[in-house]
C-alpha positions in Angstrom: 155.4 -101.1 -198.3 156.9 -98.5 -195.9 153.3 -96.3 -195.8 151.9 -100.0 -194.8 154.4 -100.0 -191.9 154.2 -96.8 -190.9 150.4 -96.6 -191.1 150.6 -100.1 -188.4 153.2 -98.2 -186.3 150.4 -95.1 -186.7 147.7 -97.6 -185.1 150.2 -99.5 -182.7 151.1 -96.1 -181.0 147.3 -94.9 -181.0 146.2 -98.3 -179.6 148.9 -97.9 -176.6 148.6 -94.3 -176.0 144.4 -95.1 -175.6 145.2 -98.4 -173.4 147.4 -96.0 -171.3 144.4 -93.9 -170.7 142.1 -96.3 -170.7 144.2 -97.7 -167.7 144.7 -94.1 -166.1 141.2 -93.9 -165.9 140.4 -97.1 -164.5 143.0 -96.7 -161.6 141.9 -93.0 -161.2 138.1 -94.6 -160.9 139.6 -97.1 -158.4 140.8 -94.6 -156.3 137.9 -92.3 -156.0 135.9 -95.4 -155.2 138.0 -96.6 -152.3 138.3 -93.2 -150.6 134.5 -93.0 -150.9 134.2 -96.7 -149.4 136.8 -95.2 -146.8 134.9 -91.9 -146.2 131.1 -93.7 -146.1 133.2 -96.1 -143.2 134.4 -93.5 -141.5 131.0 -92.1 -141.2 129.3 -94.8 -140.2 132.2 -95.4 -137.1 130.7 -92.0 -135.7 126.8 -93.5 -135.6 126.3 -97.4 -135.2 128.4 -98.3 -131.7 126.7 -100.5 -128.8 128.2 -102.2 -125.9 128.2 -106.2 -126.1 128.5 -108.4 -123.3 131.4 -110.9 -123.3 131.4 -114.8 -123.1 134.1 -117.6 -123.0 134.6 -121.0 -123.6 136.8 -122.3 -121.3 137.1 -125.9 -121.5 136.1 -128.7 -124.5 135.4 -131.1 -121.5 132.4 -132.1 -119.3 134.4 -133.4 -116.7 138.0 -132.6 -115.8 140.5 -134.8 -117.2 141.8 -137.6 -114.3 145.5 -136.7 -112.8 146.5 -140.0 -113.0 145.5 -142.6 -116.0 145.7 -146.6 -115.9 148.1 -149.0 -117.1 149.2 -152.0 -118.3 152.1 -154.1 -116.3 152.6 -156.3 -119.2 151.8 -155.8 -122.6 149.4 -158.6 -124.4 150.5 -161.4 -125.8 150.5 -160.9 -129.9 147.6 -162.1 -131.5 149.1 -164.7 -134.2 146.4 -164.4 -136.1 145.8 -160.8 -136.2 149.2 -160.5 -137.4 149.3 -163.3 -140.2 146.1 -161.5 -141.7 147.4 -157.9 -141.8 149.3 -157.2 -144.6 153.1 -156.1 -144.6 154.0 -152.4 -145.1 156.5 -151.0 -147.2 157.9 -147.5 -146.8 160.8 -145.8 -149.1 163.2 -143.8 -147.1 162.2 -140.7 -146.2 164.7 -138.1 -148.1 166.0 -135.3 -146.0 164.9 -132.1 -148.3 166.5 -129.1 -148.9 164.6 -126.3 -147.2 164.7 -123.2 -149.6 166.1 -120.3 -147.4 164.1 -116.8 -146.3 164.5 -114.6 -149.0 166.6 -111.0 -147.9 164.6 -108.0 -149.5 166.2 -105.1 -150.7 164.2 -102.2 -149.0 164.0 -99.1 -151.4 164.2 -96.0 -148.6 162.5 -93.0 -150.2 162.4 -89.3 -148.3 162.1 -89.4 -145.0 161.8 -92.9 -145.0 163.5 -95.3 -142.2 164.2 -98.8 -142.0 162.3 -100.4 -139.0 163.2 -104.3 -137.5 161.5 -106.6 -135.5 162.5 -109.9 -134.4 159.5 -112.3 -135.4 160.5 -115.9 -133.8 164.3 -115.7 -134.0 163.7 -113.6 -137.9 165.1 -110.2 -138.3 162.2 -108.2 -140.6 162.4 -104.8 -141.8 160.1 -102.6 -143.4 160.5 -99.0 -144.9 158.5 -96.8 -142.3 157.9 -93.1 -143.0 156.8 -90.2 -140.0 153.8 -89.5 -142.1 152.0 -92.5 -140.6 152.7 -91.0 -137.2 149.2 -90.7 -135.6 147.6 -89.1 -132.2 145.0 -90.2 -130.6 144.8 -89.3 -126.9 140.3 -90.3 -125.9 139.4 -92.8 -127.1 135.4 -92.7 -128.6 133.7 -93.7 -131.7 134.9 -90.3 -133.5 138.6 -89.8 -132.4 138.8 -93.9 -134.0 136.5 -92.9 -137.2 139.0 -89.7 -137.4 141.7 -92.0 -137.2 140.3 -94.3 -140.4 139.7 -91.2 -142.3 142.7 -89.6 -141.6 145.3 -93.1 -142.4 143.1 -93.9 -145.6 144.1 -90.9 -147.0 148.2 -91.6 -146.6 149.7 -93.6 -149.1 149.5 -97.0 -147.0 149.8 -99.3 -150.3 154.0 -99.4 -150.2 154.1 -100.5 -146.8 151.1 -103.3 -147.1 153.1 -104.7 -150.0 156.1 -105.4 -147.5 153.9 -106.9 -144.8 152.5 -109.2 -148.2 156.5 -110.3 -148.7 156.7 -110.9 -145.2 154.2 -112.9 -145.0 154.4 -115.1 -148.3 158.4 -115.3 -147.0 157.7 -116.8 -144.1 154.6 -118.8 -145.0 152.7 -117.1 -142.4 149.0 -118.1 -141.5 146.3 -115.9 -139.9 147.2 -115.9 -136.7 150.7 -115.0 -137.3 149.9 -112.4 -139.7 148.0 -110.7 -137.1 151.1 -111.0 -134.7 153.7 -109.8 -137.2 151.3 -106.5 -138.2 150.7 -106.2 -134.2 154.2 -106.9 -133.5 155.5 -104.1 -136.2 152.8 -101.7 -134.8 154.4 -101.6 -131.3 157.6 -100.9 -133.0 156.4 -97.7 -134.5 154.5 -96.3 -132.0 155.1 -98.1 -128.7 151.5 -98.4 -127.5 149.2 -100.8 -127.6 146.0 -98.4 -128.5 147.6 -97.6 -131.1 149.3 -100.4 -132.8 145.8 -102.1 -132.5 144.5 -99.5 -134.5 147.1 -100.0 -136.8 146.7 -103.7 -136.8 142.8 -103.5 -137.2 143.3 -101.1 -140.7 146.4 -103.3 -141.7 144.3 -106.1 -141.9 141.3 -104.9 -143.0 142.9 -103.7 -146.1 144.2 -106.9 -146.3 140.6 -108.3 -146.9 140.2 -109.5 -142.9 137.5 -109.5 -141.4 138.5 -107.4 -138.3 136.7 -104.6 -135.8 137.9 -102.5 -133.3 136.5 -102.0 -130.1 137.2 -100.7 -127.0 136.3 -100.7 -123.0 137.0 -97.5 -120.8 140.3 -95.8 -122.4 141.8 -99.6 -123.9 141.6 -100.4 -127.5 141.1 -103.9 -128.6 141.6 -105.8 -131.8 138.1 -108.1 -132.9 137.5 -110.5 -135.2 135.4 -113.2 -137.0 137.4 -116.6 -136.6 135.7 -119.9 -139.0 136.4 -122.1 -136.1 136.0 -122.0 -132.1 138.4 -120.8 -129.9 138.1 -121.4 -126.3 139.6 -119.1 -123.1 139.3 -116.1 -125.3 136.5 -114.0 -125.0 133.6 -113.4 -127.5 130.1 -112.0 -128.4 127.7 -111.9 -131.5 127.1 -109.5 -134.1 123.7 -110.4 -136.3 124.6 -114.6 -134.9 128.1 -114.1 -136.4 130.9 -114.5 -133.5 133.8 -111.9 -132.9 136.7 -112.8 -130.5 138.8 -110.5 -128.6 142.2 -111.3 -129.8 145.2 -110.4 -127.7 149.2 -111.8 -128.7 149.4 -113.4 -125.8 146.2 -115.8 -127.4 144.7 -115.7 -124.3 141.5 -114.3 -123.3 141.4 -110.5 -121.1 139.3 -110.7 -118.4 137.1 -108.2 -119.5 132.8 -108.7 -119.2 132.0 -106.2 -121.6 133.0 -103.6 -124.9 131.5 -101.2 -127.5 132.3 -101.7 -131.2 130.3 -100.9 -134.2 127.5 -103.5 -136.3 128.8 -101.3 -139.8 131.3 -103.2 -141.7 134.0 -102.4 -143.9 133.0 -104.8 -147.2 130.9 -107.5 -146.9 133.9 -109.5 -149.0 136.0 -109.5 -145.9 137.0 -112.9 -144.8 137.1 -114.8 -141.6 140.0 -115.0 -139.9 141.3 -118.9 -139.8 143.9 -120.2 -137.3 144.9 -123.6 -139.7 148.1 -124.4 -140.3 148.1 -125.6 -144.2 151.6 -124.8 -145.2 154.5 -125.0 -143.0 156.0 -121.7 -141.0 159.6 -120.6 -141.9 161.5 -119.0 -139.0 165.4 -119.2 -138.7 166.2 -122.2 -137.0 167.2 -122.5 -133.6 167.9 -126.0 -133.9 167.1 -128.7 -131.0 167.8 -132.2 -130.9 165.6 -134.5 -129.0 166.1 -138.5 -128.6 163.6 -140.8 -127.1 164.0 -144.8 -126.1 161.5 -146.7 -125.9 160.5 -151.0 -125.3 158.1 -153.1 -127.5 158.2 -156.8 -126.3 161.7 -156.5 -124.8 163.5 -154.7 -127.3 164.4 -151.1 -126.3 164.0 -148.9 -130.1 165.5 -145.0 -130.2 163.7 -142.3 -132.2 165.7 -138.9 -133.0 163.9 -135.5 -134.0 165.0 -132.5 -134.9 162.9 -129.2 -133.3 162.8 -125.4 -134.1 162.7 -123.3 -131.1 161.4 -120.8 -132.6 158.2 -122.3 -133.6 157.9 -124.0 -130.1 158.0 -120.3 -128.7 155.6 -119.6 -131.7 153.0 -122.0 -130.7 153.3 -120.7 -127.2 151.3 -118.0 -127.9 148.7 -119.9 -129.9 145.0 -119.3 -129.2 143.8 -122.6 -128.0 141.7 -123.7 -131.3 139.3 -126.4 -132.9 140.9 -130.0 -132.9 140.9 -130.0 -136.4 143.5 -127.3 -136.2 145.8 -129.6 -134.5 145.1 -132.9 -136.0 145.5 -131.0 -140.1 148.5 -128.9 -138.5 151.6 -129.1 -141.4 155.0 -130.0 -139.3 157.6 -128.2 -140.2 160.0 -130.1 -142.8 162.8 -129.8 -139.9 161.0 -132.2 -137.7 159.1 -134.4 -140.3 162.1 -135.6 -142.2 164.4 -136.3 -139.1 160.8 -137.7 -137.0 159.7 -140.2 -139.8 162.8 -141.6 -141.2 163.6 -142.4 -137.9 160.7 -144.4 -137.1 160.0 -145.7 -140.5 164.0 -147.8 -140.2 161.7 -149.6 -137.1 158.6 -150.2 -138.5 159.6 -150.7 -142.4 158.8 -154.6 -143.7 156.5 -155.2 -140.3 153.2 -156.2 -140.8 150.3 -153.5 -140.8 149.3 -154.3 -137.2 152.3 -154.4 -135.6 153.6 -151.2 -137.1 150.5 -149.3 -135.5 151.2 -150.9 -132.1 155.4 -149.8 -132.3 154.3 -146.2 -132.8 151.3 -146.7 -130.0 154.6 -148.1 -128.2 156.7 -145.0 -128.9 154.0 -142.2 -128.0 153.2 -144.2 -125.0 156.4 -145.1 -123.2 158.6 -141.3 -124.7 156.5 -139.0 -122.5 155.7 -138.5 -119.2 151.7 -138.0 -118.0 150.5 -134.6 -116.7 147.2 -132.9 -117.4 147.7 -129.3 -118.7 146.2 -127.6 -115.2 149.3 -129.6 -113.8 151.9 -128.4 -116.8 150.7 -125.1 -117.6 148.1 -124.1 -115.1 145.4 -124.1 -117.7 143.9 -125.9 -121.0 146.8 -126.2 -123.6 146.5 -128.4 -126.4 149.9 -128.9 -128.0 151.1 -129.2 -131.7 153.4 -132.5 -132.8 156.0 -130.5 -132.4 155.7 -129.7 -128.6 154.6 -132.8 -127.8 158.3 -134.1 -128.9 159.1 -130.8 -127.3 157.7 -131.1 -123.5 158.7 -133.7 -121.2 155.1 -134.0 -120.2 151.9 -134.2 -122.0 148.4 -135.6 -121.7 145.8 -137.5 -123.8 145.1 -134.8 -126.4 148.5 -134.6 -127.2 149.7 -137.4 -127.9 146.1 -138.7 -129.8 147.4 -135.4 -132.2 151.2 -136.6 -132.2 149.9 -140.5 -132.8 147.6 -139.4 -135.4 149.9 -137.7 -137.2 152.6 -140.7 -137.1 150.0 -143.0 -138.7 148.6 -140.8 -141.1 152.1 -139.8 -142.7 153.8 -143.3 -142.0 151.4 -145.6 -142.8 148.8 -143.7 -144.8 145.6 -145.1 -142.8 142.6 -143.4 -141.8 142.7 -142.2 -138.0 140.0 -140.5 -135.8 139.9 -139.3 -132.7 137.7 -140.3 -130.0 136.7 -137.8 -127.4 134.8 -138.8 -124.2 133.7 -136.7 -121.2 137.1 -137.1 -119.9 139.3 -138.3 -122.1 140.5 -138.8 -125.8 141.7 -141.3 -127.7 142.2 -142.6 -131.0 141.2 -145.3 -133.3 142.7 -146.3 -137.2 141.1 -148.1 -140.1 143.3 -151.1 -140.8 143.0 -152.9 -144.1 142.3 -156.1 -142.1 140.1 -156.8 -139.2 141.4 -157.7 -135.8 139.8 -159.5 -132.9 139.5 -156.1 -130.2 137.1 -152.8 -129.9 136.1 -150.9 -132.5 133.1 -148.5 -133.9 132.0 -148.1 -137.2 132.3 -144.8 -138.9 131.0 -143.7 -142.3 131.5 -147.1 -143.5 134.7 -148.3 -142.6 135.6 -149.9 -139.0 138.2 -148.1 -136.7 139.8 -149.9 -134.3 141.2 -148.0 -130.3 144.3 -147.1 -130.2 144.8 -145.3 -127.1 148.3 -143.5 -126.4 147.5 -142.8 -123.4 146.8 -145.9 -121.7 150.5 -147.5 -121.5 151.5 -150.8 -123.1 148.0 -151.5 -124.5 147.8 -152.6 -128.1 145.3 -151.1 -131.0 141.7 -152.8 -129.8 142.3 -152.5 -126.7 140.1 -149.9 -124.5 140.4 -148.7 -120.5 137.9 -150.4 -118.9 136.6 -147.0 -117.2 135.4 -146.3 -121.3 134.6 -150.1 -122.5 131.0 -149.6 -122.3 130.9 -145.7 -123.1 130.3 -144.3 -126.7 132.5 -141.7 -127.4 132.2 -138.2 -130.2 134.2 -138.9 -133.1 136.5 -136.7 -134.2 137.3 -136.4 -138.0 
């Protein structure tokens, strides 16, 4: 019995010691096959450069949005028998969750190592930073950037893209403010923007994203494929595939040309993509916001609850695809405060009248100004600075209505963009006597909160007899 045990504890420590080795190997293998991959890229930044014109898209309109939009004095008389066919809604209060706090990371500091902070929206992140990833780089050409690849593949880089990993999983960070946090931290260690592009640019790429560098006279920019459209930042093509110039300011550089390379770094990199599919988690810096509104003679108030930080946050955003707005996930802050609040005035109404109280409150809670007005150029803005601004326009407050209806009332909405204008339009579960276009199937009805005091099916004459992109 004890030679059969020892003869299994022979095997057991034979089977480790060769998985151990086995393992060794396979790492070792790894390695020399990344700082090939890095050397091979490096190489190939010394030969393949050209200079690319630049483009922009500046506007998602064919004609510029009116200053001033219609009306109504008097809202329309209820429709009985709209109402008496729509069904009543029922919605369970909305339950105030606990939000799960940013972890605090215990940072190991090895030799020479120092602890480096930023302040990323109002949070305080720090990351072990040693002086061995202290570069120089005075010219700027294609072989002082490929010495610069060479030379920082060859440092051990894995530790500190592990904390910029925690970081971002900690704060549920998307693309876009990935690339701001690594930029962000780049300035902090080396206080120029050359360099903490180049920094960004490997961070990143490392990362598996699909970035380039390029450059115009002695100024180094950050590049990069984005799966959507931006507009009023500046682009060009590589083999039909569009790079954009990305700046942290998300606004283009008015710049009409630059040289990068056609070589790329895997062809497993991904697109960059500017969606918001989980909600961001800065510190707080709380705001409360109350609105007051009228539907048929009784005044309703709404209360929300707003993060500064992510206001400032979406400051700085790009200016993106629709779709990135409309799908954008609202911080659990505002929802839980936003929806309960609205659903104690609409809970127990019928289907149609519920749509028309949150038309209602989007309408009559915000003043009209077109973005040239507000911010002296296109802005579209998220829920959240919709309820933010005192002012906002049709774009926003089709996003901020959408949103309402989808989350309160679970219907289908779409948006409905003209040359001018947007609006929306919902799929109720009963049909109404009013406007309306079928889609895929299913009939969606106007509902415009823009144009004040009008009720869902009802359309500014300026757009009754035009047919308008739907937006879905």
């Amino acid at each position: 019995m004890k030679i059969f045990i020892s003869l299994c504890l022979v095997i057991s420590l034979a089977y480790t010691v060769s998985y151990d080795e086995w393992a060794k190997k396979q790492n070792k293998k790894y390695d020399t096959y990344k700082a090939n991959q890095d050397r091979a890229f490096a190489n190939g930044l010394k030969k393949s450069w050209k200079e690319y014109k630049l483009k922009q898209n500046q506007t998602r309109y064919k004609k510029t949005k009116p200053n001033k939009l219609p009306s109504k004095n008097k809202e329309t008389k209820k429709r009985a028998a709209d109402i008496k066919n729509s069904k009543t809604i029922k919605i369970k209060p909305i339950k105030k969750r606990k939000i799960k706090d940013l972890l605090k990371k215990d940072i190991k500091l090895l030799n020479k190592d120092m602890l480096v902070g930023i302040s990323f929206f109002g949070t305080i992140s720090q990351v072990a930073y040693n002086k061995k990833f202290d570069f120089f780089i005075n010219d700027i050409s294609k072989n002082t950037i490929a010495k610069f690849w060479f030379d920082f593949s060859k440092k051990d880089y894995k530790p500190l893209i592990r904390q910029f990993e925690f970081h971002f999983s900690n704060m549920q960070l998307n693309d876009w403010a990935k690339y701001q946090f690594v930029y962000k931290m780049g300035m902090k260690f080396y206080s120029n923007k050359n360099k903490a592009n180049l920094f960004t640019w490997f961070v990143l790429t490392k990362l598996g994203l699909d970035t380039k560098i390029g450059y115009n006279t002695q100024q180094v920019y950050l590049l990069s494929g984005i799966s959507h459209k931006l507009y009023q930042v500046s682009y060009f093509y590589i083999n039909d595939k569009r790079y954009y110039v990305l700046d942290p300011t998300g606004r283009a550089k008015n710049l009409s040309n630059i040289r990068t390379y056609k070589t790329s770094y895997s062809k497993k990199l991904q697109e960059l993509s500017f969606k918001i599919e989980k909600p961001l988690k800065f510190e707080n810096k709380i705001l409360a916001k109350k609105y007051s509104f009228r539907y048929y003679k009784k005044t309703h108030n709404v209360e929300a609850t707003l993060n500064k930080n992510l206001i400032d946050f979406y400051h700085s955003y790009p200016q993106s695809d629709y779709k990135v707005y409309f799908d954008t996930k609202v911080s659990s802050l505002t929802k839980d405060k936003l929806l309960e609040s609205l659903r104690k005035i609409i809970d127990g109404k019928k289907e149609v009248e519920a749509v028309n109280i949150l038309l209602r409150f989007v309408q009559n809670s915000f003043e009209y100004k077109t973005d040239q007005n507000h911010f002296k150029y296109e802005k579209v803005l998220f829920p959240e600075e919709t309820l933010y601004y005192r002012y906002s326009d049709c774009e926003d407050r089709t996003i901020l209505f959408s949103y309402l209806v989808k989350n309160l009332l679970n219907i289908d909405v779409i948006g409905l963009k003209y040359k001018d204008h947007i609006a929306s339009a919902v799929a109720l579960s009963s049909r109404i006597k009013g406007d309306g276009y079928k889609v895929n199937g299913k009939i969606y009805y106007v509902a415009d909160p823009t144009f004040t005091n009008a009720n869902i099916g009802e359309t500014m004459t300026k757009y009754k007899n035009k047919i308008p992109q739907a937006i879905y």
